[in-house]
N, C-alpha and C positions, 0 to 999 in steps of 0.2 A: 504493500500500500504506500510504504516510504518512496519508493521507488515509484512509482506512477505520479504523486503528487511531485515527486522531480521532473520527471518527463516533461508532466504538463506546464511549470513553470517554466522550462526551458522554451517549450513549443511558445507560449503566453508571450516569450520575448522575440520571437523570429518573427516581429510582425509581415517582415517582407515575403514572405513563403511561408513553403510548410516546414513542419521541425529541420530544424538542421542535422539532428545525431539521432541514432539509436544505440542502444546495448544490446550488443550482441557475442557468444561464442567467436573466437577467435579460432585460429586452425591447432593453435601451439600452447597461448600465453593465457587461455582462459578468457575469463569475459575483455570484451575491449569495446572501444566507443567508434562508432561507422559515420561518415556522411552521406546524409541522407538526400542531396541534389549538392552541385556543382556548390564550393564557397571558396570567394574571390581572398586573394591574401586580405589584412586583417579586418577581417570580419569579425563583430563579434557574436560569440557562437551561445553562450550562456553566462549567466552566473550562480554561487552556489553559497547559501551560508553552514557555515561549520555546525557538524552534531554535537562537537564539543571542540572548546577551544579552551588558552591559558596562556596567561603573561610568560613572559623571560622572567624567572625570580627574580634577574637583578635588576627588573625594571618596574617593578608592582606598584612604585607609584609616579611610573614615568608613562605612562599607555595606560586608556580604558581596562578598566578590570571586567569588562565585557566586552567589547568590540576591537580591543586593543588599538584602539585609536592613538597618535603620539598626545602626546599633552600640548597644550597652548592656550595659555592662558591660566585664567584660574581653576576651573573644571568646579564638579564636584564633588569632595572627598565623602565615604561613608563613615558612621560610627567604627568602624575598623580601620580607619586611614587609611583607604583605599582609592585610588582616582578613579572617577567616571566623569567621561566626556559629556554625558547630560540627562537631564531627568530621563529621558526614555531607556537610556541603559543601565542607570539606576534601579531602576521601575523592571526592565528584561532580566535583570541580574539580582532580584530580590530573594526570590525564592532560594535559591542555592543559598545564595549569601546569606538569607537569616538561619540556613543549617549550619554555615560555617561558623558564623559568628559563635555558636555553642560550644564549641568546643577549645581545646588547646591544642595547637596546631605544631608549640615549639618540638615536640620530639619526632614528629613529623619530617618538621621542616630539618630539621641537622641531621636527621637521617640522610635524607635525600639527597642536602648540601654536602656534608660530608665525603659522598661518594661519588657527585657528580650527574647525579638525577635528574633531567627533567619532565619524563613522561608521567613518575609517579602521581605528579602536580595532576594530569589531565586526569586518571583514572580516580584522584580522591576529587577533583571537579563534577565528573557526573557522577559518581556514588551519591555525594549532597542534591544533584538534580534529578536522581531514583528517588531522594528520600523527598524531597517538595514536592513530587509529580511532576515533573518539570521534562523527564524523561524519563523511559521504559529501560528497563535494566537490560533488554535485548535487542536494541535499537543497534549497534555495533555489530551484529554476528554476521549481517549479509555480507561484512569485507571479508577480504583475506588476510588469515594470521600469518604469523612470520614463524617460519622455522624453531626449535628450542632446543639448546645446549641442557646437557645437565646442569651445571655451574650458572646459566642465567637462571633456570626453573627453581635451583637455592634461594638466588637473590629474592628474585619475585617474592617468595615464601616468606623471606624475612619482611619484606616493605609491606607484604598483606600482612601481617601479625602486628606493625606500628600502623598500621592505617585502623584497621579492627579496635586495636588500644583504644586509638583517639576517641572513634565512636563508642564504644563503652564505657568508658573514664568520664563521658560528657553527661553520661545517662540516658544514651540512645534506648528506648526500648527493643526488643528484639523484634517484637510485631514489623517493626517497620525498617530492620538491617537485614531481615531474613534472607536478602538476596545478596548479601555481601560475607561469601564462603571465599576460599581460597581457590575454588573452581573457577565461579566468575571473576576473580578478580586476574588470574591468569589470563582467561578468555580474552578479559578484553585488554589488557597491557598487550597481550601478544598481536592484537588487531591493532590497538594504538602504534604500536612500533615500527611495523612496515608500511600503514597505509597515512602517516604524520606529515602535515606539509609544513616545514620552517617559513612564517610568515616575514616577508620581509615586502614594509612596503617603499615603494617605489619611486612613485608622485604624487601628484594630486589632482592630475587631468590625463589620458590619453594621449591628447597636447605633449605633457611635458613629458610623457614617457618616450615619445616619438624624439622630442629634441633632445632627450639625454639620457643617450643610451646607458653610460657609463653608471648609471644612479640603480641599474638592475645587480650590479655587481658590489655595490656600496659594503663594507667591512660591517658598518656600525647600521646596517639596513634591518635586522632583526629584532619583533620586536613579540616573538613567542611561535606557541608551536596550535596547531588545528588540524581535526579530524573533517574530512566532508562526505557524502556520499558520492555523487556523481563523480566528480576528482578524480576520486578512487579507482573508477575502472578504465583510466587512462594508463594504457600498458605504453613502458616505455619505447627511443628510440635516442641514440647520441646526435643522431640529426633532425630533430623532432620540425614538424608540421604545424604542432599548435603551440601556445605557450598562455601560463598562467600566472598572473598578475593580481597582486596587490596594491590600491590606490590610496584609500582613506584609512582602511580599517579591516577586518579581518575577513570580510565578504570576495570568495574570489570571481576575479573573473577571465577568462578563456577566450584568444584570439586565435585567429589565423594565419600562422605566420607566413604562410607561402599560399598557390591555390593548389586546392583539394577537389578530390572527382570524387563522385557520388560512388558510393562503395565504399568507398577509402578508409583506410583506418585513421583516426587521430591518435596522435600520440606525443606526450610530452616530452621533455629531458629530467629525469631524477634526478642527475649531478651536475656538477661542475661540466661546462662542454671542453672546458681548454685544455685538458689534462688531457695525455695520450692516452694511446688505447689499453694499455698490460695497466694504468692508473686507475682505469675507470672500471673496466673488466674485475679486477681486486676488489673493489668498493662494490662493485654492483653484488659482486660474491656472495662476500663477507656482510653488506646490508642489506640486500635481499635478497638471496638466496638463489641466483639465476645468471648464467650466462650471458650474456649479450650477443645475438646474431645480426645485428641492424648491417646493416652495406656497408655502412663508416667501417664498422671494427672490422666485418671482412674483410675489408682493403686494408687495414693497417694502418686508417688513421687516425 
């Protein structure tokens, strides 16, 4: 049903035609995203807001604590010192946030920091928006999880035992953490971890993305990490067709970078493009779990 009310938004924005994408089976790489008639280079093709998203820790009062907007200005901080960019994501960010507010987050938080954590953040983010309603605690399963080492299945073990703490220590009743076992909480760190997009936003117009290229590559462009659906089933490519941008805030949106024939598959870039090919081949490996066959790396570039 998640999945359809994306579709439909997606098609809601194509006002000029009909949908631009489908999800469909791949030959190889599992679900992938199709063009649906001929799209001219950048076109834009959708946007997506995240199932769950989360600040960079060391920026939690430099960016929206909901839409991770940068800061300018005064904002509005919550009773937790927290910034938000303005009543409405105040108001979007209520629910969770008066679960959070419950509890004590310090041994959480040095857990995490300690060891260099930041997915934890997202997966004790929706736990709190299982326990408002805010989201279904199985809203995450239609991705794909990542691969698991012994040695990460440890860690996980340990981070669920101080996340569970927190909530019991606050005086969570169980009626309502019932869904927060070490199963689920595996489940979906493991879905967190492959399918995460490092937000890093850009500009503030189309415009400026176009006159300055150099602003997608920006060092200090990061400003937290986000789950989406649609996204998601964009299988990669090191010479990718489309590309995903960040403008104001944590809502992505999806171009065209070259033109596309109907049929085609889209597909993004996962890394870095500049790094040669045994660079990226490594990283593709070791972070998700998969070879790379695109044309590029055939050729050796």
């Amino acid at each position: 049903m998640l999945l359809r009310r994306c579709l439909l938004s997606t098609a809601a924005a194509a006002a000029r035609g009909p949908p631009p994408i489908r999800v469909d089976l791949t030959e190889s790489a599992g679900r992938g995203v199709f063009a649906t008639r001929p799209i001219p280079t950048g076109e834009f093709l959708h946007s997506a807001q995240p199932l769950v998203c989360h600040p960079s820790p060391s920026l939690l009062h430099e960016v929206c604590y909901s839409c991770l907007r940068r800061k300018a200005g005064a904002g509005r901080a919550s009773s937790g010192g927290y910034y938000f960019c303005s009543d409405a994501c105040r108001e979007h960010a209520k629910g969770f946030h008066d679960v959070e507010k419950n509890a004590d987050w310090s041994s959480f938080e040095d857990h995490c920091s300690s060891r260099g954590l930041k997915y934890p953040y997202m997966v004790k983010r929706l736990a709190c928006m299982v326990i408002s309603g805010a989201a279904n605690a199985d809203c995450l399963n239609i991705l794909q999880p990542a691969r698991l080492h012994q040695g990460t299945l440890i860690e996980m073990e340990e981070e669920f035992e101080v996340l569970k703490s927190t909530f019991r220590k606050a005086g969570f009743q169980e009626e309502v953490t019932t869904f927060l076992t070490k199963e689920w909480y595996v489940n979906v760190l493991t879905r967190i971890r492959i399918n995460t997009f490092r937000i890093e936003l850009v500009a503030k117009s189309y415009e400026d993305l176009l006159s300055s290229a150099a602003a997608s590559v920006s060092c200090d462009a990061s400003v937290g990490n986000a789950v989406y659906m649609l996204p998601s089933f964009y299988n990669h490519d090191c010479d990718p067709n489309t590309h995903i941008v960040w403008l104001e805030n944590v809502d992505a949106k999806l171009k065209a970078l070259r033109d596309i024939e109907e049929g085609e598959e889209l597909r993004i870039c996962y890394i870095d493009t500049s790094m040669d090919v045994n660079a990226r081949q490594r990283i593709l490996a070791d972070g998700f779990g998969f070879e790379c066959h695109c044309l590029r790396c055939l050729s050796g570039d």
